[in-house]
C-alpha positions in Angstrom: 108.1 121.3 20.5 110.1 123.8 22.0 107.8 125.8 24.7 107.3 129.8 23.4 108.4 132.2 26.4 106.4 135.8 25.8 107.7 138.9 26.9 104.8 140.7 28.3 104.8 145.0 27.7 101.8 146.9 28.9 101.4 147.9 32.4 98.5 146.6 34.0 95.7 149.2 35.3 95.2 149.6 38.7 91.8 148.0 39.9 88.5 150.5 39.7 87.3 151.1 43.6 83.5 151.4 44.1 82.4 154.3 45.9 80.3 151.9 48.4 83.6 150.1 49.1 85.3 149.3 52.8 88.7 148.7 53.8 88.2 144.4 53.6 87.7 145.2 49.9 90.9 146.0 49.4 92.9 143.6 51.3 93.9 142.0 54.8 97.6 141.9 54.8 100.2 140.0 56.8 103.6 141.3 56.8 105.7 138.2 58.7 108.6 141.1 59.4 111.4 142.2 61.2 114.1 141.3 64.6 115.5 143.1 67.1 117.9 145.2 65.2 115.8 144.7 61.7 112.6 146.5 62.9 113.5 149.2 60.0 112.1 146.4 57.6 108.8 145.6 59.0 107.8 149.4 59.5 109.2 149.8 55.7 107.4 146.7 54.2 103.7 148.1 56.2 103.9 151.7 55.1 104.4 150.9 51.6 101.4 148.1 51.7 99.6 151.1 53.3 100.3 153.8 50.5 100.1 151.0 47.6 96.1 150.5 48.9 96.0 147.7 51.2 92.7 148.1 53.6 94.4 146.5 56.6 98.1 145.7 57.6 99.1 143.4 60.0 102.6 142.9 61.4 103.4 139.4 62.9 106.5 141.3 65.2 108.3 140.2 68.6 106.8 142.0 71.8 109.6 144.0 71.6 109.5 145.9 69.3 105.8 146.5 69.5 106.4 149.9 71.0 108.3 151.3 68.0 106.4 149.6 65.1 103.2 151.5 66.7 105.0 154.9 66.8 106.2 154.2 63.1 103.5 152.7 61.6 100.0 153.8 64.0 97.6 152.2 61.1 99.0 149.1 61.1 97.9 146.4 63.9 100.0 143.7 65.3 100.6 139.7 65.6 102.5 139.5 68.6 105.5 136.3 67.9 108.0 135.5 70.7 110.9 136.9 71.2 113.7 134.4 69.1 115.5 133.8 72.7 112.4 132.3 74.2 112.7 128.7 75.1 109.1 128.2 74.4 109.2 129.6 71.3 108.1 127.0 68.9 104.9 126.2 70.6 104.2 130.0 70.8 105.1 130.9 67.4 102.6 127.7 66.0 100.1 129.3 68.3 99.9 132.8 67.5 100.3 131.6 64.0 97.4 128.7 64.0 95.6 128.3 61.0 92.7 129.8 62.0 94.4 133.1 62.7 96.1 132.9 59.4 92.4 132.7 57.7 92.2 136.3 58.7 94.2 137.2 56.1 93.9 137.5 52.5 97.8 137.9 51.7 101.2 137.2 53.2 104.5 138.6 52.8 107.3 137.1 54.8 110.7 138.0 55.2 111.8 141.4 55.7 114.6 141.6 58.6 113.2 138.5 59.5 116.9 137.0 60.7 117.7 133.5 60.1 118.1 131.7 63.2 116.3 128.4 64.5 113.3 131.0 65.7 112.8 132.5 62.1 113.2 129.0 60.4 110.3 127.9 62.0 107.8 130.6 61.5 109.0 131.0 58.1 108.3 126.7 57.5 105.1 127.8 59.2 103.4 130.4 57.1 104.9 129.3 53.9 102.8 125.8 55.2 99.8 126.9 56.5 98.6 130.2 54.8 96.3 129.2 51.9 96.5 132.3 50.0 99.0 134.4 47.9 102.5 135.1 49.2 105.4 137.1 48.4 108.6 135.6 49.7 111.6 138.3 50.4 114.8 138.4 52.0 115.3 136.7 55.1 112.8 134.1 53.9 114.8 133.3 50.6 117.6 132.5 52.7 115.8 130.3 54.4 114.4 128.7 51.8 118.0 128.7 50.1 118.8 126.6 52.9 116.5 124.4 53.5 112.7 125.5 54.4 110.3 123.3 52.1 108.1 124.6 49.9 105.8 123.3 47.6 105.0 124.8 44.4 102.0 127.1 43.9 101.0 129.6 41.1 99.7 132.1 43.0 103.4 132.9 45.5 106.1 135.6 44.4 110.0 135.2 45.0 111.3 139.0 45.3 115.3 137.5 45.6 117.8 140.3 44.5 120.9 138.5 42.7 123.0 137.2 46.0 119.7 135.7 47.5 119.3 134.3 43.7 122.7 132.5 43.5 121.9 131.5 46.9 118.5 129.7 46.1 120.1 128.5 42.4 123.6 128.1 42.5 123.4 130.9 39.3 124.5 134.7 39.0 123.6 135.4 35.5 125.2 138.4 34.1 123.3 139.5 30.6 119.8 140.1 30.3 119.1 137.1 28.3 120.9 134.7 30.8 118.6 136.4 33.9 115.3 136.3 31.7 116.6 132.6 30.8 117.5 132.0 34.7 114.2 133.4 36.1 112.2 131.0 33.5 114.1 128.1 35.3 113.2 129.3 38.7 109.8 129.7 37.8 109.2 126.3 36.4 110.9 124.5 39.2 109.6 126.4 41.9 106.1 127.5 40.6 104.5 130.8 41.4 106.6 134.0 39.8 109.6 135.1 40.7 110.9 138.9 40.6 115.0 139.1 40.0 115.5 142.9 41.5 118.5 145.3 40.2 119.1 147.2 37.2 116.1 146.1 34.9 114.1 144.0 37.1 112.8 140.6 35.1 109.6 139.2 36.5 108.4 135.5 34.8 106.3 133.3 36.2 108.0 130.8 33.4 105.9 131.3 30.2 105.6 135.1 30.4 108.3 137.7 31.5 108.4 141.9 31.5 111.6 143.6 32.1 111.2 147.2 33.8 113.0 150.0 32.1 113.0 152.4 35.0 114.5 152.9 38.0 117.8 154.1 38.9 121.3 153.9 41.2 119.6 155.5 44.3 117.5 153.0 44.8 120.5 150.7 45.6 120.0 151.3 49.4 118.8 149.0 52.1 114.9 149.0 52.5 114.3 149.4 48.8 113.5 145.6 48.5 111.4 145.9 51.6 109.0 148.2 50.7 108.7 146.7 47.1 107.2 143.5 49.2 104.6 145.8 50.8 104.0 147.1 47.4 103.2 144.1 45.9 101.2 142.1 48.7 99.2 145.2 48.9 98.4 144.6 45.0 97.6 141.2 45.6 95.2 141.9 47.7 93.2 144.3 45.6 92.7 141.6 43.2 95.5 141.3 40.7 97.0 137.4 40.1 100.6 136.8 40.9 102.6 137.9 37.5 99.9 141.5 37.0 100.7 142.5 40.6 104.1 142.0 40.6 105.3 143.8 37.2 102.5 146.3 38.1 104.3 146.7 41.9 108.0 146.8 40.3 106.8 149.4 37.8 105.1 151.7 40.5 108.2 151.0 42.7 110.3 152.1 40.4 108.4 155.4 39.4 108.2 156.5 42.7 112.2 155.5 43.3 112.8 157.5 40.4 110.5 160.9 41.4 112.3 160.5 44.5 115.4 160.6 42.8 114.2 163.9 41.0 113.1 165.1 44.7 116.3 164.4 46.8 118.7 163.2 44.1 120.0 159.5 43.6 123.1 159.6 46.2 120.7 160.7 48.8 117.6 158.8 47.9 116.8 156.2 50.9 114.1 153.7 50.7 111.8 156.0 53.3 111.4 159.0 50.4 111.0 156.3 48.0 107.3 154.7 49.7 106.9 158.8 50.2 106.6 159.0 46.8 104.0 156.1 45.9 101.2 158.2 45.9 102.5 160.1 43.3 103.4 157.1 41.5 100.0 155.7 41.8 98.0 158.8 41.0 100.1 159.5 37.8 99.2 155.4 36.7 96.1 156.1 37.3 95.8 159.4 35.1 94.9 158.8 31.8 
């Protein structure tokens, strides 16, 4: 019997908040993040978990670049890593990453200006091993994954690849919306968890239901767009929603707050730093009835 593939419409709600609620209520995120020269992505990925309603962010970040993620991001705090040129590294990296500091945290997302050197492999392999509870999986990550880093199949983790970081875990670059909605289902089923194919109408399928987002638009193709749509959507796992619900309900607020930035500054000029600007906006107007 040939297995029926659903195409999911309505936009999920965004989770009611008690008025006797705290900030662990709403989620302790880990955002494994940023390089020298890639710190832009980590500061990115935490301000949008921030404005999307996480109650904590954490950055995992080398010492160096401690200084600037503070300045950038003051209400996030921070998992100091090695620096990637330390000889030690390894043993530091499996310490500061043990898994009793991991079961701090209620979600991870790893990847963001990560780099993909020996350094990153590892603490990628680590997390992706050792942290129990949902993950998104962006970027730097996906490449290392595309190249090598084992992992085993869970329901509750989300690939965010955009279409190079795709071809480079599958081997495919679909072209049509049929053959990406017909891609993503094989992703999905091989890998487990859902997976989120980014660019002109997102497809997110977690390999028996898919939604396709209708908005968006061309400003948004600009570096740290796909970094602040991980923050969005490990800040909605952590406030509760399962895998496929927080990641059709993060790309549609991403790309309502992409496109009232677009109305704001106009596409050309539209950078991904307006676009987590604009997530309150995107929220409260989801929220409205």
């Amino acid at each position: 019997m040939t297995r029926r593939i659903t195409e999911i419409r309505n936009v999920p709600r965004l989770p009611v908040r008690r008025h006797d609620a705290h900030k662990g209520d709403f989620g302790r995120i880990l955002v494994v993040a940023g390089s020298p020269g890639m710190c832009g992505a980590a500061i990115l990925a935490a301000r949008a978990a921030l404005r999307a309603g996480a109650g904590l962010v954490t950055v995992a970040i080398p010492a160096s670049l401690s200084t600037a993620l503070a300045v950038a991001v003051p209400e996030a705090t921070q998992l100091v890593l090695p620096e990637p040129a330390d000889a030690d590294h390894a043993a530091r990296a499996d310490s500061a990453l043990a898994p009793a500091v991991l079961a701090g945290f209620d979600v991870a997302a790893i990847g963001p200006g990560l780099g993909t050197g020996d350094a990153s492999r590892r603490v990628v392999a680590v997390v992706l091993e050792r942290f129990a509870g949902p993950q998104v999986v962006d970027a730097d990550a996906l490449n290392l994954v595309a190249t090598g880093v084992l992992v085993t199949p869970r329901s509750d983790r989300v690939f965010t690849p955009h279409p190079g970081e795709f071809e480079r875990l599958t081997a495919e670059r679909p072209r049509d919306e049929a053959a990406r909605v017909e891609a993503c289902e094989r992703f999905a089923t091989r890998r487990g968890g859902v997976i989120v194919l980014k660019g002109h109408r997102s497809v997110v399928h977690d390999g028996e239901r898919y939604s396709i987002e209708l908005g968006g638009n061309p400003g948004m193709a600009s570096g740290g767009s796909g970094d602040a749509l991980t923050g969005v959507i490990a800040a909605l796992l952590g406030q509760g929603l399962g895998a496929f619900d927080a990641a059709r309900l993060g790309v549609f607020l991403h790309a309502r707050a992409g496109d009232l930035a677009a109305r704001r500054f106009g596409a050309p000029s539209l950078i991904a730093s307006d676009l987590v600007d604009c997530l309150p906006d995107a929220f409260r107007r989801h929220a409205s009835p």
